[in-house]
Every structure is written in C-alpha cells, then in structure tokens.
C-alpha positions as CSV (number, residue, x, y, z in Angstrom):
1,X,59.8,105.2,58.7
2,X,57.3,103.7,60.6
3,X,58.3,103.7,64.7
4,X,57.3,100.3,65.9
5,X,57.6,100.7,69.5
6,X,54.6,104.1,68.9
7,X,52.7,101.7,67.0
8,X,52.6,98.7,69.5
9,X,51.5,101.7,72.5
10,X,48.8,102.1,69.5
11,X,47.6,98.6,69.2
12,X,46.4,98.8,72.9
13,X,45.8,102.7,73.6
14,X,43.5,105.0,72.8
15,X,46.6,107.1,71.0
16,X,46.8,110.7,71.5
17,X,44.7,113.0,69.5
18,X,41.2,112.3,71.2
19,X,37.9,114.2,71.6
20,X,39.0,117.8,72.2
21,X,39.1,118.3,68.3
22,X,35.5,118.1,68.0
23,X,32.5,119.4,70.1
24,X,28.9,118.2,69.6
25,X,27.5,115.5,68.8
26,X,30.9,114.7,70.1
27,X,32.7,112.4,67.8
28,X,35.6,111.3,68.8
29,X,38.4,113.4,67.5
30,X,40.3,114.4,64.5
31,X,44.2,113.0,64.9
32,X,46.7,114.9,63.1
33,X,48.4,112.7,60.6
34,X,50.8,110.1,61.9
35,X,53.6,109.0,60.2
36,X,54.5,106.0,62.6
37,X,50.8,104.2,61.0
38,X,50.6,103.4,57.4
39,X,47.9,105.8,55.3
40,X,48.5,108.2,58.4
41,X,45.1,107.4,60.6
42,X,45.0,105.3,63.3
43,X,42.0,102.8,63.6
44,X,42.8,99.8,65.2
45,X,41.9,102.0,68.8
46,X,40.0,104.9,68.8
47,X,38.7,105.6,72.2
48,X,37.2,103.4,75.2
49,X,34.7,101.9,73.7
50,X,35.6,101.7,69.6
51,X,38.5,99.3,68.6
52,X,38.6,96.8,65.9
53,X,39.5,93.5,66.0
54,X,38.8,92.4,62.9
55,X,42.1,90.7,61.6
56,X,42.4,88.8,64.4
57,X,39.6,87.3,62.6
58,X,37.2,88.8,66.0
59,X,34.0,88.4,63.9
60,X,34.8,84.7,61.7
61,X,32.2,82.7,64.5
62,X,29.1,81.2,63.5
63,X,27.5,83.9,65.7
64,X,28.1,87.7,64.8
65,X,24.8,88.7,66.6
66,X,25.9,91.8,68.6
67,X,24.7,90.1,71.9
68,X,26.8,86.3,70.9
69,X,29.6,88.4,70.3
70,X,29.5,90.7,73.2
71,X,28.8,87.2,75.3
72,X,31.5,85.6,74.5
73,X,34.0,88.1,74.3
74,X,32.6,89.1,78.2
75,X,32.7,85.8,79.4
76,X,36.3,84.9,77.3
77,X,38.0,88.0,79.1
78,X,36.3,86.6,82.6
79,X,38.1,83.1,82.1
80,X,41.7,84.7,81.0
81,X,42.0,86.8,84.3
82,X,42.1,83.7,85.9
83,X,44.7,81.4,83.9
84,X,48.4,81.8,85.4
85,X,50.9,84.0,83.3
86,X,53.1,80.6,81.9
87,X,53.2,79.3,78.4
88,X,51.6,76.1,79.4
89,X,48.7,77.5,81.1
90,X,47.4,80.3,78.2
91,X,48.4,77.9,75.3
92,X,45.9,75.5,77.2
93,X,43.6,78.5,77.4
94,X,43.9,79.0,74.1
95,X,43.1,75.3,73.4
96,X,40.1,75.3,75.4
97,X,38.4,78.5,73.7
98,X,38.9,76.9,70.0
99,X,37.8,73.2,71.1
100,X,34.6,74.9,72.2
101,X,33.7,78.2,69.8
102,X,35.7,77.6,66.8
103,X,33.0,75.2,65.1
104,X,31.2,76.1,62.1
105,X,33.7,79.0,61.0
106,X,32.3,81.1,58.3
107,X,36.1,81.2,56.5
108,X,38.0,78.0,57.6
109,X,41.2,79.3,56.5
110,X,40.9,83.3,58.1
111,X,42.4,82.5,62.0
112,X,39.5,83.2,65.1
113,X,42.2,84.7,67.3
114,X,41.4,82.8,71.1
115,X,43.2,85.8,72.7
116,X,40.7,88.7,71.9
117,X,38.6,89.9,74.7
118,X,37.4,93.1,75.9
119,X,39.9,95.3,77.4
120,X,39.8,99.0,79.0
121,X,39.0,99.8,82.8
122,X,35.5,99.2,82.0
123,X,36.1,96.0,79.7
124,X,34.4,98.7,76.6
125,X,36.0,97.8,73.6
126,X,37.5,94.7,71.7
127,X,41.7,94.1,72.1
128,X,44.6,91.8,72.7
129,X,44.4,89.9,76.0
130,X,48.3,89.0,75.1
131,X,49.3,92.9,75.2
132,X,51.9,94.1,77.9
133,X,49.6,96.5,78.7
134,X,46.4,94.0,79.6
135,X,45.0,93.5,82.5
136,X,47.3,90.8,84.4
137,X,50.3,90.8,82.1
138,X,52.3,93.4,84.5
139,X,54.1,94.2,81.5
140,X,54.9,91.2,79.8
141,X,54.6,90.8,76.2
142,X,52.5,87.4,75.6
143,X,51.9,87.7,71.7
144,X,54.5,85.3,70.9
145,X,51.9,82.6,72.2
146,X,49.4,84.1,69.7
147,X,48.8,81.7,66.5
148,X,50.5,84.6,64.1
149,X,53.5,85.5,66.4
150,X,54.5,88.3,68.2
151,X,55.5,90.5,65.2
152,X,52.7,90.2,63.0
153,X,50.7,91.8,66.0
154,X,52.9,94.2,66.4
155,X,53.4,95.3,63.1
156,X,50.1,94.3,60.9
157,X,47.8,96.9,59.6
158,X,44.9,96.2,57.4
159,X,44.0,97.3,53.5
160,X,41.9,100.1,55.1
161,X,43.9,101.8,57.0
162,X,46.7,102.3,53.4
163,X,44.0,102.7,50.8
164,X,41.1,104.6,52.2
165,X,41.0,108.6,52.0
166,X,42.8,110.2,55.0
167,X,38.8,111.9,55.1
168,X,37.2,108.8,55.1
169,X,39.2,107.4,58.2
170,X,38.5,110.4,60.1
171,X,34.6,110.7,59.7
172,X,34.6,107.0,60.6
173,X,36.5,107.2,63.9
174,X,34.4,110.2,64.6
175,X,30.7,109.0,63.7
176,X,30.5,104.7,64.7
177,X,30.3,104.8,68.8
178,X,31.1,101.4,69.6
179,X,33.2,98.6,68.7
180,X,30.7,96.5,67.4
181,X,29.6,98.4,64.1
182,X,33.0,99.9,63.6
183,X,35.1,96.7,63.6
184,X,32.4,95.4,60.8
185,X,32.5,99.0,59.0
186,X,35.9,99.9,59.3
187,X,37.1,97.1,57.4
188,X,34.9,97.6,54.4
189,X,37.2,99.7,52.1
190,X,35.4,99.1,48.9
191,X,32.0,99.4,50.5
192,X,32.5,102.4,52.4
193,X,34.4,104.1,49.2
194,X,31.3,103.8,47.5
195,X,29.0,104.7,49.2
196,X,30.8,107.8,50.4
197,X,31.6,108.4,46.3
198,X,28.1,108.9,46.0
199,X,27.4,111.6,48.5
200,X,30.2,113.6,47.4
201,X,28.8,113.1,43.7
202,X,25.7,114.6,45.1
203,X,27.5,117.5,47.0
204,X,29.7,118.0,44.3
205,X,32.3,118.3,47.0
206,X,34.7,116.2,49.0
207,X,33.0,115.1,52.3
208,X,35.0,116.3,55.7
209,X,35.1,116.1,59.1
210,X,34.1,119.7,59.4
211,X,30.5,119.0,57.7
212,X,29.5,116.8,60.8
213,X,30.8,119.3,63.5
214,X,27.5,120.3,65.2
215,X,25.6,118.6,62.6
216,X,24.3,115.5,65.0
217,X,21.5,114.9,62.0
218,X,24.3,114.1,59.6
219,X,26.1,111.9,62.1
220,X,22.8,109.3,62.3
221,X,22.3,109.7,58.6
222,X,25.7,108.6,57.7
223,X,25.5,105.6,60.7
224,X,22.5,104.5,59.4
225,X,23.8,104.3,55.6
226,X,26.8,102.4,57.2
227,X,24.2,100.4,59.4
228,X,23.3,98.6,55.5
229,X,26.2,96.8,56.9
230,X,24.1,94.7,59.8
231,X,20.8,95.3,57.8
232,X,20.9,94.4,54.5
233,X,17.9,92.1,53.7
234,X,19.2,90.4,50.3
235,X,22.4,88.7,52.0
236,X,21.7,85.1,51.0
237,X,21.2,81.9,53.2
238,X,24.7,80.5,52.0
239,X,26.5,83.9,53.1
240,X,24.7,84.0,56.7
241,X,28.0,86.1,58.1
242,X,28.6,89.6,58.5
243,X,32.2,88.3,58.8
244,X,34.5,90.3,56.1
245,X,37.4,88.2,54.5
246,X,39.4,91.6,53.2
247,X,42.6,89.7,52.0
248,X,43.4,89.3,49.0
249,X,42.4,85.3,48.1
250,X,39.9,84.4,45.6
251,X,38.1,81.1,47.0
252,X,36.2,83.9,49.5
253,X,35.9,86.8,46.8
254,X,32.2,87.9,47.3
255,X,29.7,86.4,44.5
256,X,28.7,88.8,41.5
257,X,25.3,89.2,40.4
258,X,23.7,87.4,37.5
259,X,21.6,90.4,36.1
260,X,21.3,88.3,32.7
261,X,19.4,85.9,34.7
262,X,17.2,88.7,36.6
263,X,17.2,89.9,33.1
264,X,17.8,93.5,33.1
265,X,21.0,95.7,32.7
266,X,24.0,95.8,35.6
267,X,22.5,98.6,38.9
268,X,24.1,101.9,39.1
269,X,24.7,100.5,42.5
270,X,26.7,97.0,41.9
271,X,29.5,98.0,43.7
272,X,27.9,98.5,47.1
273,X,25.3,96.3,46.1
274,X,28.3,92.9,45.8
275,X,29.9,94.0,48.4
276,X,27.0,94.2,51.2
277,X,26.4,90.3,49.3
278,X,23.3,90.0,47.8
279,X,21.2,87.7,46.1
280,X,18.0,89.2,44.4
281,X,15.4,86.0,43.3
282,X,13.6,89.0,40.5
283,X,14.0,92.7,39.1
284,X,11.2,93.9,41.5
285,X,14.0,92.5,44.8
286,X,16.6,94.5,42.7
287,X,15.0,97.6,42.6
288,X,14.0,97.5,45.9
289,X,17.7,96.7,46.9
290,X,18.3,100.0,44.8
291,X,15.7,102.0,46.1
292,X,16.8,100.9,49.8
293,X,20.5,101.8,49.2
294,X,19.2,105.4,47.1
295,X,17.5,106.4,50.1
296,X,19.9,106.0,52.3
297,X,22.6,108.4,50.6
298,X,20.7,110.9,49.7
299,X,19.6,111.3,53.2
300,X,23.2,111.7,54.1
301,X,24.2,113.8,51.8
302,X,21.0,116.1,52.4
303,X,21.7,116.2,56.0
304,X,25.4,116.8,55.4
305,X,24.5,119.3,53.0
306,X,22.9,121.6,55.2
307,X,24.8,124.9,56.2
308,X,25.7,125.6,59.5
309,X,25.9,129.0,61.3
C-alpha cells in the first residue's frame, strides 16, 4: 500500500536516493524501488533542477518555447511571493494569472494549473506554489485552493510512471538535466518505449542504467534521440504544441498518417513517427522523417554499445 504522507514529501522533494549511485557524466541517481509510488520510480522530482509538471497541464500555453515558459513561470513565482496567505487573496491570484495567459490553450479541456512556478532555493525546477513545503506557506497546505483539490495533488500519478520499464524511468531521471526537456519527455510513454525498443533490438539486450555509467557519449546520444521531441520538423501547422495530452480521451488522440495518400506502405517507424505528430506533404518528406529518426537510434545504441573498462 502506497504511503500517502511519503508520497506528498515526494511531490515537492528531491526524495532520497540522489546522485551518489552514479559517478560521471554524473546523472542523477539510481533510486531503489519504492513501494509508496506506483511502477516503483519516482519522477515527478528528481533533483534541483528536473521536475515535471506536466499534469498540472505546465506546458498547455500557446507558448512552449523554452524561454516563454521559463518567463512566465520566473515572473509567476515573483508575483505569488507577494499575495497574502488567505483564500481570497490566491484565488484572486489565481484569477489574475488565467485572465491573462490562459488564451489560446492548445487543449481547452486539459486544466493550465495557475499555481505552478519554479520552486527550490535557487527557483531551478518546475513545482506546486500551493505545497506546505513552498516558499511562504510556513507549512500550510494550500492545494485545496487548486482547481483539482487537494487530494488529486496529493495522490495523482501519471500513465508513465505505472506502465514504463522500471529501466526506462531510471535512464531518464539519470540522462535529461533540466526540467524543461524532461517534463516534455517524461510524459511520452509510447514515444519513449519505442524508440528505446529499437536500440535494444539493435543490442539485442535490455538497455540499463549501468551502460551509461562513465559513458558521457551515450548520455548526449540518447538526449539527442529524445531531443526529436523539441525538434521534429514534420509536426504540422494545426498541431503547433509540444504540449502532450496523455489521458485517455479521444477528441485529442494524435492524427494517423495517410500513407495511401503518400502512396507507399505504412514506415517501420509509425509508432514514433504518430506520436512525435507528423504530417509528411510526399514519400521523399517520409523518408527523410525515417532517415532522421534511423540516425538517431543507431547512434545511441552504437554509443551505448561500446564496452567500458
């Protein structure tokens, strides 16, 4: 049974199994299993500067630029030091932020949460400005003012962290160093399945934590392959968002391909390929697609692949 007063520390801290598990390139950590978090991992805060924030709906703006985000997080957390600790004053905080940055949603229906900002001593990483343990709240627990309530907060954990590989949660705390990339990565549990299918198809082994340890050339090849994320070229006009819907509702399920159109047979690659969202106007833009996301893995599994003495 899951302990819920652990898992609310969680939400806010760092947790406790950080970077002494791994040396260079100095990921951060591998936590022994925990059986207070669903799927055993914890994601939602890593270290001081990678969190997610992701079901609180961080990234559903019209701008998920890194610098618009990191802007109006910065200047967000700036206002909220300032509004008195009363129910009247942060709902009318809350009021103000969504009169003035909750236009032009990407997903009407997927909640922009008014109350994420950037917490730590050096204001590093995305989190809950309502926490107990946030600047200014001495202790108080302010979540019930949050749009979802006080227990879905506390409780809530997201497909990834119950469906991906215990493996897969670890190399992903340990290789994404910022909050940015990881909150948009993390997420992705179909995406990053597949893609991390294919490199153990071309090891012919399960990938682990242990293949990156002292390996800082696999570490960028495997953060670039996950960088196809904020990259990818073929994401169409009408999807201009690198915001993920991940529940389960169909209006926002991501578009399939026509390859009858393109006339040709469906890519070896149309897993990844749907769910980076993409839109190919000929064959010659599909291969290319292809040849962009075959590159990519075979680099990290060649890096991954090499022995280390």
């Amino acid at each position: 049974m899951n302990n819920p007063k652990k898992t609310d520390q969680l939400k806010y801290g760092i947790g406790e199994q950080r970077a002494a598990m791994l040396t260079e390139p100095s990921p951060h950590g591998t936590p022994e299993l925990d059986s207070s978090v669903p799927g055993g991992i914890y994601l939602c805060q890593v270290d001081e500067c990678v969190s997610c924030g992701a079901c609180c709906g961080l990234y559903n703006v019209a701008d998920t630029s890194r610098d618009h985000m990191t802007a109006m997080l910065a200047e967000r957390t700036d206002q909220f030091a300032a509004v008195p600790r009363t129910t009247g004053a942060i709902d009318a905080f809350a009021d103000r932020i969504q009169a003035t940055q909750y236009s032009q949603r990407p997903f009407e229906q997927f909640h922009h949460c008014p109350f994420t900002g950037l917490i730590g001593p050096q204001r590093s990483r995305v989190g809950c400005l309502l926490h107990p343990m946030a600047d200014g709240n001495q202790g108080v627990d302010f979540r019930g003012l949050s749009y979802y309530g006080g227990l879905a907060c506390r409780t809530y954990f997201c497909p990834a962290t119950q469906h991906l590989p215990v493996r897969y949660k670890q190399i992903l705390r340990s290789i994404l160093r910022e909050w940015y990339l990881y909150g948009l990565v993390v997420t992705e549990r179909t995406l990053v399945a597949a893609l991390f299918e294919r490199i153990e198809i071309l090891l012919d082994r399960p990938l682990d934590l242990s293949m990156l340890r002292r390996n800082p050339t696999a570490v960028h090849r495997l953060t670039e392959l996950l960088q196809l994320k904020t990259q990818w070229p073929y994401r169409p006009r009408a999807h201009d968002t690198l915001c993920h819907f991940f529940f389960s509702y169909p209006p926002y399920a991501r578009p399939a391909i026509d390859y009858r159109q393109l006339g040709t047979e469906v890519s070896p690659y149309d897993t990844i390929l749907v769910e980076l969202v993409s839109e190919f106007a000929s064959q010659e833009d599909l291969r290319c697609a292809e040849a962009l996301v075959d590159t990519r893995i075979k680099a990290a599994a060649a890096a991954v692949s090499v022995p280390l003495f």
